[in-house]
N, C-alpha and C positions, 0 to 999 in steps of 0.2 A: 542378400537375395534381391536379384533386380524384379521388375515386373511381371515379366514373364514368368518365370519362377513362380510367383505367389501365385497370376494366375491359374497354371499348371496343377500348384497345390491345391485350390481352392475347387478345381474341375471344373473352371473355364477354357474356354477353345477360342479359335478366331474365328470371325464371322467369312464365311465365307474361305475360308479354311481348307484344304486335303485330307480328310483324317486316311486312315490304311483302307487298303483295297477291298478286305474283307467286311470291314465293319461300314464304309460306302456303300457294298451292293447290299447288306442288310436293313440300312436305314432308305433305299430305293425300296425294297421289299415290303418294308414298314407301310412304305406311303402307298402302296398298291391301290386302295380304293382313289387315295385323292389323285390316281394318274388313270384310274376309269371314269371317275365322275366325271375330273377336267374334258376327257375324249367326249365322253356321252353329250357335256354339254356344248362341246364347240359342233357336234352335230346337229341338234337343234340350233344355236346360233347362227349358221351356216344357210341353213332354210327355212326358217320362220318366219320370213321375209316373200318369200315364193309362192306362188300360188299353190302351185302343186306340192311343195310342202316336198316331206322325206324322200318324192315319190324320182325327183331328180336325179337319186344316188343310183336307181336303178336306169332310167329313163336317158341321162349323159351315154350313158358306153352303147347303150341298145342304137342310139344317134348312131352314135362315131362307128360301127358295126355295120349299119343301114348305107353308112356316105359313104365308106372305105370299098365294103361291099359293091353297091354300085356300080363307082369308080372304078377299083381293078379287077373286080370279075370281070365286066365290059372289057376292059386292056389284056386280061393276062389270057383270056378266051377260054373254050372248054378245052383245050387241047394242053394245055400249061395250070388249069386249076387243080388244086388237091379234091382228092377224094371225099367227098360230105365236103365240101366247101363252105357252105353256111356257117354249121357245128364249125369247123375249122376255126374262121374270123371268128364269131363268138368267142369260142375259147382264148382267142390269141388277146383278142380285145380287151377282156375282162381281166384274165391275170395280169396283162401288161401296167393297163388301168391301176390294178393295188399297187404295182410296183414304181411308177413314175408319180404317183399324187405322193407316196412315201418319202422318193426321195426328193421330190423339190418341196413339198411343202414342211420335209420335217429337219429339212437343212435350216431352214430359218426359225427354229423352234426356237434360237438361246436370244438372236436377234431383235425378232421381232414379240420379246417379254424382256425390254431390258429393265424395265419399271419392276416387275414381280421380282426378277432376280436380284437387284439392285436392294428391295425395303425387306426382301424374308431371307430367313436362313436356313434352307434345303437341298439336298443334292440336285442338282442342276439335271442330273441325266433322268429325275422325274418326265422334264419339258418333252424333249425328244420320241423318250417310252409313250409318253401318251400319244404324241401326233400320231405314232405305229398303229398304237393301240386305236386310235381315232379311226385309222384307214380299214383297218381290219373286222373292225364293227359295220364298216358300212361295205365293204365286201361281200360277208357272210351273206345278207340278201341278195346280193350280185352273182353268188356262188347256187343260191336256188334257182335264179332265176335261170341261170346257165345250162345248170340239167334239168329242166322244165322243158328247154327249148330243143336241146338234145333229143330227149326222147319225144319232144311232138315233132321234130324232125326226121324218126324211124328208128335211134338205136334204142334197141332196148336195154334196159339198165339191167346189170348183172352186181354179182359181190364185188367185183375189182374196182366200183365206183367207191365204193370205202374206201381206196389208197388215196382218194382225194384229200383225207382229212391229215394224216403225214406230213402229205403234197403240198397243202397251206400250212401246214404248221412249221414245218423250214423254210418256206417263204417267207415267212413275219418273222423270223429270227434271221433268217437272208439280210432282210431288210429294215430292223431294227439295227443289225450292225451299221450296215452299209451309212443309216440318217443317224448316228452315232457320229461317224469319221465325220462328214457332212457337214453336220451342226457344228463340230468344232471347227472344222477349216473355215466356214463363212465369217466367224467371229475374226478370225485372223485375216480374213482375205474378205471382205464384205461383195468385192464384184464378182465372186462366186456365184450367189443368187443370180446374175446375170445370165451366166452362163448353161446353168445346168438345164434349162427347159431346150437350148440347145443338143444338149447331149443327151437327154432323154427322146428327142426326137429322131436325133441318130441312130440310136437303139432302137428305136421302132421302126425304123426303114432298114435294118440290116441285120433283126434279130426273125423276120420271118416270121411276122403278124398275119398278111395278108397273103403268104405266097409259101410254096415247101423249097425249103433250102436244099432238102436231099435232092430233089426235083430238079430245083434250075439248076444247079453246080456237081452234078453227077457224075460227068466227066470232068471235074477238078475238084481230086482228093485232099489237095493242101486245103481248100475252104472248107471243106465236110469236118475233114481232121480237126480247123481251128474254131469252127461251129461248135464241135463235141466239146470243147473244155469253155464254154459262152454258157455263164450262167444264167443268164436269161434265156437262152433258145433252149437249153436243159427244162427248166420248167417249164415250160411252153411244151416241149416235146412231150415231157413225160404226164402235163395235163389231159392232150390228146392223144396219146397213147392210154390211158387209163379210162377216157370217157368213150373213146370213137372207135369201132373198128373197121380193117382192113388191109393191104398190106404195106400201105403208104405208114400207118400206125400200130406199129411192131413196136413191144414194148422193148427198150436197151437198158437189161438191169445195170450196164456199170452208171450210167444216167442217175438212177439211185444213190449212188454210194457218192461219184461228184458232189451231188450238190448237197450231200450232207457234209461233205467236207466242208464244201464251198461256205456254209450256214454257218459250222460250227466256230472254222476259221476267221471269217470275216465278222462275226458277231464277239468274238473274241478280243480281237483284234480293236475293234470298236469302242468295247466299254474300256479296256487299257486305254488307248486311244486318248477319250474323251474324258476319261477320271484324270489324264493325266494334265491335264490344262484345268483342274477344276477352280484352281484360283485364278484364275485370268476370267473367267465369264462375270463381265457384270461391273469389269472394272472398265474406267475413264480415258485411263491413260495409252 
């Protein structure tokens, strides 16, 4: 009997270890409080420091909303702006907002804790879940704040404001996958980090934050077409579609059925993905 063997027999494991897929997502499941406390507290740590305190998490996007606002209202004029145009950006802002602080800052989740991952023995995909889960807590205020501002803008809130709460809930499993892949590619490729606040900003000059896609490219069906499978203008769309009306925001039930693919798939994908590198996080070499 060599080593291994005995350890095996005795119901030791290796530190830092693959065990099977099933019994991985269980001991993730296990740790469920210590991947909300983690989020809760890098939220305080975050602005403890601030004057203003938690009040930033709201106050950032209302900025970026105000300047964007501004900016291409003035440029795109009344004749090219969408309908509620305010309500518009707002919405575009804020969902966008969960989606990009997701995946850049939850790409460097395994990175930037190479100390935690290195001295404890845990499934690694804890790291990541939480940054999600981090984003997501400090959304939900963001997501009041957003229909507060809707209806002091004129629409009045009906029931179909309740598909909102779906609407985010495949978006955090959107984008829990998505900072799954993420985290594991930076580990392999570290000037990834580099990169991605580039292509998050791509995404937001070409996913139709501040302007309607149907609108400017109306007479060009191949953009409209490759718009309709862009899972981010999917949510976007189907956010303002659900909070705004009019006829610029006609709700597109296949838009539902998309991005639960899009969710189910890419979040699938992800925890495979990143369980399957679990012994490479944390190591030297």
């Amino acid at each position: 009997m060599n080593v291994a063997d005995y350890a095996a027999q005795q119901g030791l494991t290796k530190v830092g270890g693959r065990p099977p897929l099933r019994k991985y997502l269980s001991d993730v499941w296990r740790r469920r409080e210590f991947i909300y406390s983690l989020a809760r507290f890098r939220i305080e740590a975050e602005n403890q420091r601030n004057r203003l305190g938690m009040a930033w998490i709201v106050l950032k996007p209302l900025l970026e909303a105000g300047v964007y606002g501004l900016i291409f209202g003035l440029l795109l004029g009344s004749s090219q702006r969408p309908e509620h145009f305010v309500e518009f950006l707002i919405i575009g802002v804020f969902l966008f907002q969960f989606f990009s602080t997701s995946f850049t800052s939850g790409a460097k989740s395994i990175t930037s804790n190479t100390a935690l991952v290195q001295s404890l023995s845990f499934p690694r995909m804890s790291l990541p879940m939480s940054l999600v889960v981090q984003r997501l807590l400090q959304f939900i205020p963001m997501v009041v704040i957003m229909v507060i501002l809707v209806a002091v803008f004129g629409t009045m809130p009906t029931w179909q404001w309740l598909l909102l709460v779906p609407l985010i809930a495949m978006f955090f499993v959107f984008n829990a996958g998505l900072t799954l892949i993420t985290a594991r590619l930076t580990v392999h490729f570290r000037d990834l980090g580099q990169l991605l606040p580039f292509v998050t900003r791509l995404l937001f000059y070409t996913t139709g934050i501040f302007f309607s896609i149907e609108r400017q490219f109306k007479d060009h069906p191949t953009v409209l077409r490759i718009a309709d499978f862009q899972p981010i203008h999917e949510f976007l769309s189907l956010g303002r579609s659900v909070l705004l009306t009019g006829p610029d925001y006609e709700v597109k039930p296949e838009y539902w059925l998309y991005t639960f693919v899009w969710s189910i798939a890419i979040f699938a994908f992800g925890v495979i993905f990143f369980w399957a590198a679990e012994e490479r996080y944390g190591r030297t070499d």
